[in-house]
C-alpha positions in Angstrom: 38.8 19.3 4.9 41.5 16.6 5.7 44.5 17.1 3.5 47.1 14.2 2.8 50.3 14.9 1.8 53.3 12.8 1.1 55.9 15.5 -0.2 58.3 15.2 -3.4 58.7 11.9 -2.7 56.1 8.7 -2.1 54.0 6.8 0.1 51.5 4.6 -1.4 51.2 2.8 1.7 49.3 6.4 3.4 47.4 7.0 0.0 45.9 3.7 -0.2 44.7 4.0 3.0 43.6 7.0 3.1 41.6 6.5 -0.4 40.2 3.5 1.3 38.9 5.5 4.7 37.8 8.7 2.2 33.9 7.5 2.2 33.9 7.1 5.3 34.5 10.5 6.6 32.3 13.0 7.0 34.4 15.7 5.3 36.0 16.4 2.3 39.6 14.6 1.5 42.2 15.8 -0.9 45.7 14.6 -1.4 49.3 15.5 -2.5 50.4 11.9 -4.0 53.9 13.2 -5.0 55.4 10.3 -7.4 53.3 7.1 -6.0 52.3 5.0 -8.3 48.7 4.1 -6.9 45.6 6.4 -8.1 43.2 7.5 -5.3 39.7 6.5 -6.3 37.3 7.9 -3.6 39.7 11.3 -2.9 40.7 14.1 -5.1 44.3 14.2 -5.4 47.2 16.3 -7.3 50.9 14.9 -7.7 52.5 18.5 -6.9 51.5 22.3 -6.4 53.7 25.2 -6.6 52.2 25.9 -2.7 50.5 24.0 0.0 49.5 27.3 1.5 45.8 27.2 -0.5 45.4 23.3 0.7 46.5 24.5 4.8 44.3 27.5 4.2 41.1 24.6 3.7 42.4 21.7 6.1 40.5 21.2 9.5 43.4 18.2 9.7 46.5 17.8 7.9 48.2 13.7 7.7 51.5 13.9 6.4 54.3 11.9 6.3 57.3 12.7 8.7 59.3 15.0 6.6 60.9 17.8 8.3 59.6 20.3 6.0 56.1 19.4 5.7 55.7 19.0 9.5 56.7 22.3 10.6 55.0 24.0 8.1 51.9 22.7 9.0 52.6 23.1 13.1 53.4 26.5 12.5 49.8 27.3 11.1 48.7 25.7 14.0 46.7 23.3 12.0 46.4 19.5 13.6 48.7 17.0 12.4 48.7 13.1 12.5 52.3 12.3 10.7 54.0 8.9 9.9 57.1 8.0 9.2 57.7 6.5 5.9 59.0 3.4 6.0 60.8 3.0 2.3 63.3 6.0 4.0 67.1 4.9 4.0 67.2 5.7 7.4 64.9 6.2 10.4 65.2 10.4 11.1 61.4 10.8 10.9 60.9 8.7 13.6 63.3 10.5 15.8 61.4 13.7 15.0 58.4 12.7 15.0 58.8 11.4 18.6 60.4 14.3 20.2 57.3 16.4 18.5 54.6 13.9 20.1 56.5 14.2 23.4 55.8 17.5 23.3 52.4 17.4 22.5 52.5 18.8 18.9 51.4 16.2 17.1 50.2 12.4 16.4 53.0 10.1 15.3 50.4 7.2 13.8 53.3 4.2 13.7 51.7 2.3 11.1 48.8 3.1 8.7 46.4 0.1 10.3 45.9 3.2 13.2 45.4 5.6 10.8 41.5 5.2 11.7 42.4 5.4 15.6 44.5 7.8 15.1 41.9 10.6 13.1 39.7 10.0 15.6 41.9 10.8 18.8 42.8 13.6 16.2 39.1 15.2 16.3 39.1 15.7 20.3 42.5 16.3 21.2 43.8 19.7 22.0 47.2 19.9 20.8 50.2 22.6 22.3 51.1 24.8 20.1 54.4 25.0 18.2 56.9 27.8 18.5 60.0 27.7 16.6 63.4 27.6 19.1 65.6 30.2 19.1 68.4 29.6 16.8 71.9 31.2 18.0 74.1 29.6 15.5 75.1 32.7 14.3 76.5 33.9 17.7 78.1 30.4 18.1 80.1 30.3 15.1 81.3 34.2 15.9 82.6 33.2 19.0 84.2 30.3 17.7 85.8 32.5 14.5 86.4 34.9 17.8 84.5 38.0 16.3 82.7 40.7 18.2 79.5 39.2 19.3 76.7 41.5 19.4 
């Protein structure tokens, strides 16, 4: 199963797409449309759940857009991921993220939603590296610099 998820938020752009690509994949393809306004017509599709985790549990593949929330949760289940930025963001932090995360060989940061196609195909033979969390000392950093005992 492919799942499609856009977050709280929207990307009609990705669903219309994906609706439109839906009969032509071999598998199963359900979507998290948030508040969009377009209706898929060839996927299932739900605006919100109080979980993603049954949805992960299913998906083979997961295309997202480039929120920080949504991408790590789904690299840390190890499940494949082809994430775009959204464009109708204020700023451009998804596209910083979503570049050091290709870099690394975590992901697939499709650009635009024209290589969506290209993009679930590279994401069907490619072997991705596999996500681990870094170590988070901000806790020791802010002792030292209240100048408590750091343990």
């Amino acid at each position: 199963m492919i799942l499609v998820t856009v977050g709280t938020t929207d990307f009609d752009a990705l669903i219309q797409k994906m609706d439109e690509l839906a009969p032509m994949l071999d598998e199963e393809v359900v979507a998290q449309i948030g508040r969009g306004e377009y209706v898929p017509r060839h996927m299932e599709y739900f605006r919100f759940a109080p979980s993603l985790d049954p949805y992960y549990e299913r998906a083979r593949l997961v295309v997202a857009h480039g929120g920080l929330g949504t991408t790590i949760e789904v690299l840390q289940r190890g499940i494949k991921l082809v994430a775009l930025s959204n464009p109708d963001r204020y700023d451009l932090h998804q596209e910083d993220l979503l570049r050091a995360l290709e870099r690394r060989g975590h992901l697939i940061w499709c650009r635009h939603v024209d290589q969506l196609p290209a993009a679930l195909s590279e994401a069907g033979e490619r072997t991705f590296m596999p996500y681990r969390a870094p170590e988070c000392t901000i806790a020791q950093v802010i002792r030292q610099y209240l100048g408590l005992n750091v343990r």
